[in-house]
C-alpha positions in Angstrom: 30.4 -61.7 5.6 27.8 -64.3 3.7 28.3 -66.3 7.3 26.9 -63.8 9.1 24.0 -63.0 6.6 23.2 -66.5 6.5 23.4 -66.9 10.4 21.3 -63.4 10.4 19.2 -64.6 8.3 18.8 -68.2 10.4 17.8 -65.6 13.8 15.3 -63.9 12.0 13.4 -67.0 10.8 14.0 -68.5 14.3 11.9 -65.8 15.6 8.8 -65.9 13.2 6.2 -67.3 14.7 4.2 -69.5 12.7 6.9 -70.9 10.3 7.8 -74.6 10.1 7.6 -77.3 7.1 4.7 -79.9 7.1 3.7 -83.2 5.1 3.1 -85.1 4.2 0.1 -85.8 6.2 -2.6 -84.0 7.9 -2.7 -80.3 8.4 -4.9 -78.5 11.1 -6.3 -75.2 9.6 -8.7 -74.4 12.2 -12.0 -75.9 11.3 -11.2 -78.2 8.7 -7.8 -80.2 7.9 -6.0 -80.6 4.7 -4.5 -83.5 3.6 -0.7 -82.9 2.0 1.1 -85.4 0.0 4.2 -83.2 0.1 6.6 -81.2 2.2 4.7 -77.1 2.3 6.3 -74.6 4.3 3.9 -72.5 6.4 4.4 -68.8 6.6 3.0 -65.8 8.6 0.4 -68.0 10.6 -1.1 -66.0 12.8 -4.4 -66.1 15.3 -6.6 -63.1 15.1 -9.4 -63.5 17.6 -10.9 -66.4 16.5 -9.5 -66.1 13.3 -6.7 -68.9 12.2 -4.5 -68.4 8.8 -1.8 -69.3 7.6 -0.1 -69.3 4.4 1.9 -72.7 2.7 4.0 -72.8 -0.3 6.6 -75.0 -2.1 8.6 -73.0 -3.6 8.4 -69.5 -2.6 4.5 -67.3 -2.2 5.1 -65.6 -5.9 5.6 -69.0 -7.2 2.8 -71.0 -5.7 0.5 -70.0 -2.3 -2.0 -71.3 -0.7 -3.9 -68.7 1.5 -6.1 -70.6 5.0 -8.7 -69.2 6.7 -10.8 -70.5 9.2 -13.7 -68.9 10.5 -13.6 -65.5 9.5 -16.3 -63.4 11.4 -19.1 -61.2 9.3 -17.1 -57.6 9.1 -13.7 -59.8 9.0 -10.9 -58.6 6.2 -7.9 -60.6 5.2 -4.5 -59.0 4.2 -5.3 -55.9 6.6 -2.0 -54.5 7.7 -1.5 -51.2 5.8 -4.2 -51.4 4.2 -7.2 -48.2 3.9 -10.8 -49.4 3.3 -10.2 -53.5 3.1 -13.0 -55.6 1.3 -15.2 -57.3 4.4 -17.1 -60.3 4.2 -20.8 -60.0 4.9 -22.9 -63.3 4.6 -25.7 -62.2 3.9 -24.5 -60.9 0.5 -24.0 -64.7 -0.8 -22.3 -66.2 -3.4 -21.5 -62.8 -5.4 -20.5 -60.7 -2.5 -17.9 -63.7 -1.6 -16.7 -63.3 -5.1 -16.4 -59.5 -4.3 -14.9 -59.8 -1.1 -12.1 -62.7 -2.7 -11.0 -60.5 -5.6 -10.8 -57.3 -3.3 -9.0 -59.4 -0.6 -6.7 -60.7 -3.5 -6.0 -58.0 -5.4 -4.3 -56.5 -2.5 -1.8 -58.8 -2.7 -0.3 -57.2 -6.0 -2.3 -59.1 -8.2 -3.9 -57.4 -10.5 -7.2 -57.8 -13.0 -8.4 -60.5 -11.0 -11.7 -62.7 -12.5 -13.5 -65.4 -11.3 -13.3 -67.2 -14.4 -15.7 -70.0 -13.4 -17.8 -70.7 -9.9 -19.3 -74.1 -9.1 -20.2 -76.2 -6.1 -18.1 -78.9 -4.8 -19.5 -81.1 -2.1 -20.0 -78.5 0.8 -17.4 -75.9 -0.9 -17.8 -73.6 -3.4 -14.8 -73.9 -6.1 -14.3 -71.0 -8.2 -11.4 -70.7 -10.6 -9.0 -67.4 -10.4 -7.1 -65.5 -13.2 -4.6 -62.5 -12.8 -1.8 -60.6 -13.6 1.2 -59.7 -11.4 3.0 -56.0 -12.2 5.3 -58.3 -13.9 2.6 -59.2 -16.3 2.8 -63.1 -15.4 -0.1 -64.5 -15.7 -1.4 -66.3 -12.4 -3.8 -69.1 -12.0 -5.5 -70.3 -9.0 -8.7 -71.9 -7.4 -10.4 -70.3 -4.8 -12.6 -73.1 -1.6 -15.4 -71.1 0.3 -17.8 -71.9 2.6 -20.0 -70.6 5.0 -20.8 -72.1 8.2 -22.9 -70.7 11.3 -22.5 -67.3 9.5 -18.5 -67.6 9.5 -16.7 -67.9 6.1 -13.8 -70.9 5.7 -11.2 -70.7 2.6 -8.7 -72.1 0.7 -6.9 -70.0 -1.6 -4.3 -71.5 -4.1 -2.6 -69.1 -6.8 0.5 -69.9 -8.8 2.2 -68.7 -12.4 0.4 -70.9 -15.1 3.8 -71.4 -16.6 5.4 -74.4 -14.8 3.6 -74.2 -11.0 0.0 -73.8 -11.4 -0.3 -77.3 -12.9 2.3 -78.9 -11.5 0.7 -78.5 -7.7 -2.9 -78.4 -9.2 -3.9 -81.9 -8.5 -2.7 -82.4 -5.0 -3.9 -79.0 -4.4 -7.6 -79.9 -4.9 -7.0 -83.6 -3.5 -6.0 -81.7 -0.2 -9.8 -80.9 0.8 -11.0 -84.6 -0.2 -9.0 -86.6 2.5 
């Protein structure tokens, strides 16, 4: 029986599209690259238009995440599918309507209260620092990489558990941006 769960379990990942394990070394995300000093799996890429994301993790999404997107057009959503009435990024709403549109966007994914704790400028991104709950009540810590460029919004979202995960991946996290 556990054979043929496990061997059921191989198909299924088989057949994702998308999946795969990468680093260390350079990781295409669409308009910019990332450089990993580790092994990440990638899970659910997917090409929406002109719209690239993809997710990577370490050890599982609950347990540390990091959300790409490249290019997403004004009117764009993340997280849509079965979702009523997603968050939509408008640039002309600047830096506070990214914030709106991130915590919206990130909420969605079960986790809940969601502040931008802090907001500053890094290079050509915008760095702001994250702070939930999940149902669970553990709390989550992340960092949130925005940018707008010819009107179409790039990010890098990285949430994890502050106990244990959050810190551990936190420094090669933000060294993946500064190749």
């Amino acid at each position: 029986m556990i054979r043929l769960i496990v061997l059921a379990l191989v198909l299924v990942l088989a057949g994702c599209a998308g999946t795969g394990v990468y680093g260390p070394g350079l990781y295409d995300a669409g308009r910019y690259s990332l450089a990993l000093q580790s092994r990440w799996s990638r899970i659910g890429a997917a090409a929406d238009g002109d719209l690239a994301t993809a997710q990577l993790t370490r050890d599982g999404l609950f347990l540390n995440r990091v959300i790409l997107v490249s290019e997403l057009r004004p009117g764009g959503t993340l997280f849509t599918p079965g979702f009523d009435h997603p968050p939509r990024f408008d640039p002309a709403a600047g830096e506070a309507g990214i914030d709106t549109f991130l915590t919206g966007s990130i909420e969605r994914l079960d986790y809940q209260g969601l502040e931008i704790t802090k907001r500053e400028t890094d290079e050509d991104w915008t760095v702001r620092r994250l702070a939930a709950r999940r149902p669970d009540a553990l709390a989550i810590s992340g960092l949130a990489w925005s940018r707008v460029q010819d009107g179409r919004l790039d990010l890098v979202i990285y949430l994890a558990p502050d106990e244990h995960y959050f810190e551990r991946d936190r420094a090669e996290v933000e060294q993946m941006l500064r190749r």
